[in-house]
C-alpha positions in Angstrom: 5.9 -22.5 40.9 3.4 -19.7 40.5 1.7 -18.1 43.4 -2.4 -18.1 43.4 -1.9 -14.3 42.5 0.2 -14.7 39.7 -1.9 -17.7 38.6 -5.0 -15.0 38.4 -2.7 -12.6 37.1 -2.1 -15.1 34.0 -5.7 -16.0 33.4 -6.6 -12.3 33.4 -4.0 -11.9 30.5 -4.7 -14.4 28.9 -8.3 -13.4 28.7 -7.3 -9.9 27.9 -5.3 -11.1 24.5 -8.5 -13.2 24.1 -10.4 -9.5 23.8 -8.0 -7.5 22.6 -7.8 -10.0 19.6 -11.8 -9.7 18.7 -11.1 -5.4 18.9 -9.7 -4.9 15.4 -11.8 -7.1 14.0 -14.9 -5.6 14.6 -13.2 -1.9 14.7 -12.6 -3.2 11.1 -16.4 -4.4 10.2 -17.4 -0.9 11.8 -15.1 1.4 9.5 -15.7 -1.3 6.6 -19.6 -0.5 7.1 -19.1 2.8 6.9 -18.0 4.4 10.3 -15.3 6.6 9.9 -12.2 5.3 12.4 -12.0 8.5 14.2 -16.0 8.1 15.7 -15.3 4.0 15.8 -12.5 4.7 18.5 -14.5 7.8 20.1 -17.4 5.7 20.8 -16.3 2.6 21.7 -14.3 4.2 24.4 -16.7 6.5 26.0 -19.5 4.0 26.2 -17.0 1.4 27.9 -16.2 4.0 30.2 -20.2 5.2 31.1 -20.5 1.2 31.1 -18.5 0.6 33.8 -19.0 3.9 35.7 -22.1 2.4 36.2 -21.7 -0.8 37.2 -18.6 0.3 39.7 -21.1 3.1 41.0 -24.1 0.5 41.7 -21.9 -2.3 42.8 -18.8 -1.1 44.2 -18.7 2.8 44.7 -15.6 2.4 46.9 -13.6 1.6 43.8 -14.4 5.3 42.8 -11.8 6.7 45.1 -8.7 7.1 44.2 -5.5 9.0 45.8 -4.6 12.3 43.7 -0.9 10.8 42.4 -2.7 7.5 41.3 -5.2 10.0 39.5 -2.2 12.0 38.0 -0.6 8.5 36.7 -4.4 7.1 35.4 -4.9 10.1 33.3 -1.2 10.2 32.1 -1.4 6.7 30.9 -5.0 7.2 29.7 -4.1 10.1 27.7 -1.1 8.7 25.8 -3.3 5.5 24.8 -5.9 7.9 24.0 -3.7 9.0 21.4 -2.4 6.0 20.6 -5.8 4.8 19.4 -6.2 7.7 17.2 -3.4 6.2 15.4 -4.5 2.7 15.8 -7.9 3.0 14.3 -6.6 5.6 11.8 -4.0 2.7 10.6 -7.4 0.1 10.4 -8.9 2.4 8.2 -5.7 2.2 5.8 -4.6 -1.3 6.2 -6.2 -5.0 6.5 -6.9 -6.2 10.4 -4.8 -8.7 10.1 -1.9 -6.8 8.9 -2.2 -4.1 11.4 -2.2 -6.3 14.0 1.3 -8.0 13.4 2.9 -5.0 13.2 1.2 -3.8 16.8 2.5 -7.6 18.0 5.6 -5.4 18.3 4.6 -3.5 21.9 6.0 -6.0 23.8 10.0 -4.8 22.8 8.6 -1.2 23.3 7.2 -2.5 26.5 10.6 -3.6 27.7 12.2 -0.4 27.1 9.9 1.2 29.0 9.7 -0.7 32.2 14.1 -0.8 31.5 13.8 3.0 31.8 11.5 2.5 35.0 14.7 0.2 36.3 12.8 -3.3 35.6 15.0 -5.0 34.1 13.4 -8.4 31.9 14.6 -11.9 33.0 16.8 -14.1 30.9 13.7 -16.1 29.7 11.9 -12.9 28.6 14.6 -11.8 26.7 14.9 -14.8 24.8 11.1 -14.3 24.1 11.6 -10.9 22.8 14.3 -12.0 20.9 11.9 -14.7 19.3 9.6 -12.3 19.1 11.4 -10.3 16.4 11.5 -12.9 13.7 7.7 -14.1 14.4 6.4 -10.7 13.5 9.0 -10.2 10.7 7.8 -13.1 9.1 4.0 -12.6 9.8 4.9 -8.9 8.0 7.1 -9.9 5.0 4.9 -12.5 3.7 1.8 -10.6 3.3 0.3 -11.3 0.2 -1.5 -7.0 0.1 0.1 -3.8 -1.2 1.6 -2.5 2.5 0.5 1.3 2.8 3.5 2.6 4.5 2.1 5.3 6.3 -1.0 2.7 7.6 2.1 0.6 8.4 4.2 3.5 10.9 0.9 4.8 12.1 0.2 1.5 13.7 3.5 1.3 15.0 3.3 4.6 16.5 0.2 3.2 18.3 2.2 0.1 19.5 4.4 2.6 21.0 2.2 4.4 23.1 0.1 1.3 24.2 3.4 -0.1 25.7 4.0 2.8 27.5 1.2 2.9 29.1 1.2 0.1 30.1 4.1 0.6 33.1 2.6 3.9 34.1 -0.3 2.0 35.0 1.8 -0.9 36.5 2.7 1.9 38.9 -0.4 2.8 39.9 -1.6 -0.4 40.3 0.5 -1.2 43.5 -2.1 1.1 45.8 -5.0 0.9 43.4 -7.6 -1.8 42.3 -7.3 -3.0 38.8 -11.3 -1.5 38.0 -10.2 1.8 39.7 -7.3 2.3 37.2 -9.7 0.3 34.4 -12.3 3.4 34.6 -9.9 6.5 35.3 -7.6 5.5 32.5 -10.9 4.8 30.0 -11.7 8.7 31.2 -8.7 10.0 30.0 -8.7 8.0 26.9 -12.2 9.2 26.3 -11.3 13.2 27.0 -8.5 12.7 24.0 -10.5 10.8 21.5 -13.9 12.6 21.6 -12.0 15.6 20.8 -10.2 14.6 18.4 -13.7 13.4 16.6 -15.2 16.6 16.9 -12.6 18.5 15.6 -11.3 16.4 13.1 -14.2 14.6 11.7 -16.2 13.7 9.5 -19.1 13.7 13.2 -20.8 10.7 11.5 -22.8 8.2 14.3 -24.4 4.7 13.9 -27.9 5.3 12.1 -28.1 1.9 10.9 -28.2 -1.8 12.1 -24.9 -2.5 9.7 -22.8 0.4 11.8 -24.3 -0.2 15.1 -23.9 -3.9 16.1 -19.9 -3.6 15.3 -19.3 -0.4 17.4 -21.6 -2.7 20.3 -19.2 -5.4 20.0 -16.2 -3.4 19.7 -17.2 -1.4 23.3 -17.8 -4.8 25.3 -14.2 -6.5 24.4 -12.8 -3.0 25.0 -14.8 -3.1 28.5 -13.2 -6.4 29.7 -10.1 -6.3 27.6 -9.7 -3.2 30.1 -10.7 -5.0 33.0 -8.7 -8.2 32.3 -5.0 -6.4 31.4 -4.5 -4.4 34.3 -5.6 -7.4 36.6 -2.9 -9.0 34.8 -0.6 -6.3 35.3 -1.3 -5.9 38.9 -0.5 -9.4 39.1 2.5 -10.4 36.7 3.9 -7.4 35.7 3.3 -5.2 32.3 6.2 -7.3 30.8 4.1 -10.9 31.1 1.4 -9.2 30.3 2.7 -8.0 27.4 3.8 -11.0 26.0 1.3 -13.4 26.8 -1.0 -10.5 24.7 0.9 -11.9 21.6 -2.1 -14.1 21.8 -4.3 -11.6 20.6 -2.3 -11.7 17.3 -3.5 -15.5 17.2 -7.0 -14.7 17.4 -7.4 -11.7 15.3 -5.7 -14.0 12.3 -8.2 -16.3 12.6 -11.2 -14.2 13.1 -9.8 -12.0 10.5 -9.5 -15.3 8.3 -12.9 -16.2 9.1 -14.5 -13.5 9.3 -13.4 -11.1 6.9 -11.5 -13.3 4.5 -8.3 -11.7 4.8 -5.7 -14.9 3.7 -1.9 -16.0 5.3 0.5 -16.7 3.0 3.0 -19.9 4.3 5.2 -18.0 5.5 2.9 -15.8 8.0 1.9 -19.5 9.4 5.6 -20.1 10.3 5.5 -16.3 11.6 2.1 -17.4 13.1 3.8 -20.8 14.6 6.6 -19.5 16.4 4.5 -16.7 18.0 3.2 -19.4 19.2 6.0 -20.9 21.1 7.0 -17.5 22.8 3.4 -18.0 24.2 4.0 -21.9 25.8 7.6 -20.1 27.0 5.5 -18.8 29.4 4.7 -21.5 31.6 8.4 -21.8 32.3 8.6 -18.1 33.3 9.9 -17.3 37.2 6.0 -15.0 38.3 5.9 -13.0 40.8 3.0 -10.7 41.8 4.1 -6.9 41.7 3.7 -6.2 45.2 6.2 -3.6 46.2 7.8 -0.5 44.7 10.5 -0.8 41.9 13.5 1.5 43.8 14.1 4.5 41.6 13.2 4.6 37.8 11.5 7.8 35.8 7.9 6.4 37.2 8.8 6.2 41.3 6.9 9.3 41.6 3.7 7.5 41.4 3.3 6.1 44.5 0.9 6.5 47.4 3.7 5.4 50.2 
């Protein structure tokens, strides 16, 4: 039976797949309308975080203060997702939403590693899931019906890889600090590698028009409580739960991306698309248990206030 905690902890992640699976879809309409990916993922991520450094410094100015380790940990983690999304909105720009986001469905094994090197072990039950989890994204790859641009393909991968470990640097952190604490120092970070990165790399193109505008609008408020919503849910349940109940995003971005932009699923991405969906009901026979304490040892015990 699930504590109220870990109960919160799997609405917030469940909401967070919810957002996260709206994010390449409108990342896609902004690049699509002409945005190039580099200023999509440079803006979206500096006005989520100006949008909640204001509403945390009207509302809730404690949640500014934050021990220097914690600090140390938030711009780690912020700065490898930062470069992460480089390579995720890169791979948008070279590949169909949909597409890119099976192949990101594949953080959760990365997550595991991650939090194995950070002596975490995963339960029975989860490693049937990510066992699962394997043929549900094979099959949602294999039976695309586009041309697969390889390098589109390993970029997004690449991205996978760094959004999974982030993920337990953050689960860290969160132990002493509140989940909108770590939500706004992490979107810092991200936003000190990406803006960068679009001023130096370019093309420095901004939204002049309605068409380029509304997208990057949309894209920053499910980036804002995406944010806020996953590391709630890792405070509460973990980065590995997280993780996997975020599958769901893949669910939602199919369908939008189906809807939306008209991008098709051949039968067998639907079985792909059906068992995906089975790891997710696993979940309400998982064993959750809020993260309240250390993990003994591990490469990430450093980060700890006490």
């Amino acid at each position: 039976m699930a504590t109220s905690t870990a109960r919160l902890g799997l609405r917030a992640a469940t909401l967070s797949a919810l957002f996260l699976g709206m994010a390449p879809i409108f990342g896609k309409q902004a690049i699509l309308n002409g945005l190039p990916p580099l200023a999509v993922v440079a803006l979206r991520t500096v006005l989520a975080t100006l949008l909640l450094w204001g509403l945390l410094a009207y509302f809730k100015p404690a949640f500014l203060r934050i021990y220097p380790v914690g600090l140390i940990g938030c711009l780690l983690a912020g700065g490898i997702n930062g470069v992460g999304s480089l390579f995720y909105y890169s791979a948008l720009g070279r590949i169909d939403a949909g597409l890119g986001q099976l192949l990101y469905a594949f953080y959760p094994v990365f997550v595991a590693l991650w939090l194995w090197l950070d002596k975490q072990p995963p339960s029975k039950l989860t490693l049937v899931r990510l066992a699962l989890a394997l043929p549900a994204v094979a099959l949602l790859t294999m039976g695309s019906p586009h041309h697969l641009d390889v390098w589109g393909m390993a970029m997004m991968l690449l991205a996978a890889a760094l959004y999974a470990l982030h993920l337990p640097i953050n689960q860290r952190v969160l132990f002493d600090v509140p989940a909108p604490t770590v939500t706004l120092y992490t979107l810092a970070a991200m936003s000190l590698v990406v803006v960068p990165a679009f001023l130096l790399l370019g093309p420095r193109v901004l939204p002049t028009t309605w068409a380029t505008a509304w997208p990057v609008a949309g894209l920053t408020l499910v980036t804002f409580f995406s944010r806020l919503t996953l590391f709630l849910g890792v405070k509460h349940i973990g980065g590995m739960q997280t993780a996997l109940l975020g599958l769901g995003e893949l669910l939602v971005t199919l369908a939008l991306s189906y809807i939306w932009l008209h991008e098709a699923l051949s039968p067998t991405q639907w079985l792909g698309a059906l068992l995906l969906a089975v790891i997710l009901l696993l979940a309400a026979f998982e064993r959750l248990e809020p993260t309240s304490r250390h993990p003994p040892g591990g490469w990430l015990s450093w980060l700890r206030l006490r």
